[in-house]
N, C-alpha and C positions, 0 to 999 in steps of 0.2 A: 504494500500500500504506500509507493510515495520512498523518497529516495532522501527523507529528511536527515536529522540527524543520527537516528538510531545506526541507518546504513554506515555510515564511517565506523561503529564504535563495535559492529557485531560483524563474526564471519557468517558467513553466507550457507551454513546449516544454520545458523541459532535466525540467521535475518528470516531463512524459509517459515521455521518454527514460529516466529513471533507474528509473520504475517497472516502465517494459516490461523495461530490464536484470534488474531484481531478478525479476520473475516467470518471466524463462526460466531465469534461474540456479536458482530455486526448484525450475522444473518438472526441473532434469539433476537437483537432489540428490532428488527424489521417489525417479526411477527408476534413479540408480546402484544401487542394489543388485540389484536385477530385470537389470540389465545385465551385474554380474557372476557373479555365481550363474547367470547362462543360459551365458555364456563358460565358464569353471569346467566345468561340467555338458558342455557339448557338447566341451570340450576334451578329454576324457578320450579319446575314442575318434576325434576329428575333430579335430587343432589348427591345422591350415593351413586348415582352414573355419571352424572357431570365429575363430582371426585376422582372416579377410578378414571375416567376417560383424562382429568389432568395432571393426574398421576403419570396414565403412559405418557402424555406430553413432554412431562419432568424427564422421564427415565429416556424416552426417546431425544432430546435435547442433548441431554448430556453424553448417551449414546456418538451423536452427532459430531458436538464436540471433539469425543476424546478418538472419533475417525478421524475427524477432519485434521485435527494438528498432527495426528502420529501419517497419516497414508497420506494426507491432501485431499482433492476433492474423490477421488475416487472412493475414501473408506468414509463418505459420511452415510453411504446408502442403506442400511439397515436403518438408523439412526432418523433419517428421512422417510424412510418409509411408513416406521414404524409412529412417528410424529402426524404423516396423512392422513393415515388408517383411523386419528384419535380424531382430526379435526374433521374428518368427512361424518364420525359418530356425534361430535360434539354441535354439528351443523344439525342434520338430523334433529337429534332431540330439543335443538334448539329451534325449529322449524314445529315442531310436535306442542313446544309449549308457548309457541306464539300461536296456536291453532285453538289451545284450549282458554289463553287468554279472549281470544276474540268468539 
């Protein structure tokens, strides 16, 4: 990310390392919000599923994570997937108790 100061002061494993850290950290603050507003939403009428479902989000997050910085983009796949699988549930029921709201 950017060839600021960090670049002079690290070799070029730790530069690769710090940049793969900063990009999945980048990629959780994209989508917390999208993660909470789905929790929120499907809690209203579902909270023991909304829970489990952001629970996997946590585990699948970190999952993500700890690919991304050790392999790069290719090891966050589990970690992704397993993070879709929770918001395509977490839409869903969140879709369900806007249903029984109105």
């Amino acid at each position: 990310m950017g060839c600021g100061r960090y670049s002079a002061k690290l070799s070029d494993e730790n530069w690769l390392y710090f940049n793969n850290a900063q990009r999945a950290h980048y990629n959780f603050v994209e989508g917390v919000a999208l993660y909470l507003i789905l929790i929120l939403a499907a809690g209203i009428y579902y909270p023991i599923y909304a829970s489990i479902l952001g629970a996997v989000i946590f585990v699948g997050r970190l999952l993500f994570a700890i690919g991304y910085v050790s392999s790069g983009p290719k090891g966050r796949m589990a970690g992704a997937l397993l993070v879709d699988l929770a918001i395509l549930g977490l839409l869903g029921l969140g879709v369900l108790s806007g249903y029984k709201i109105t």
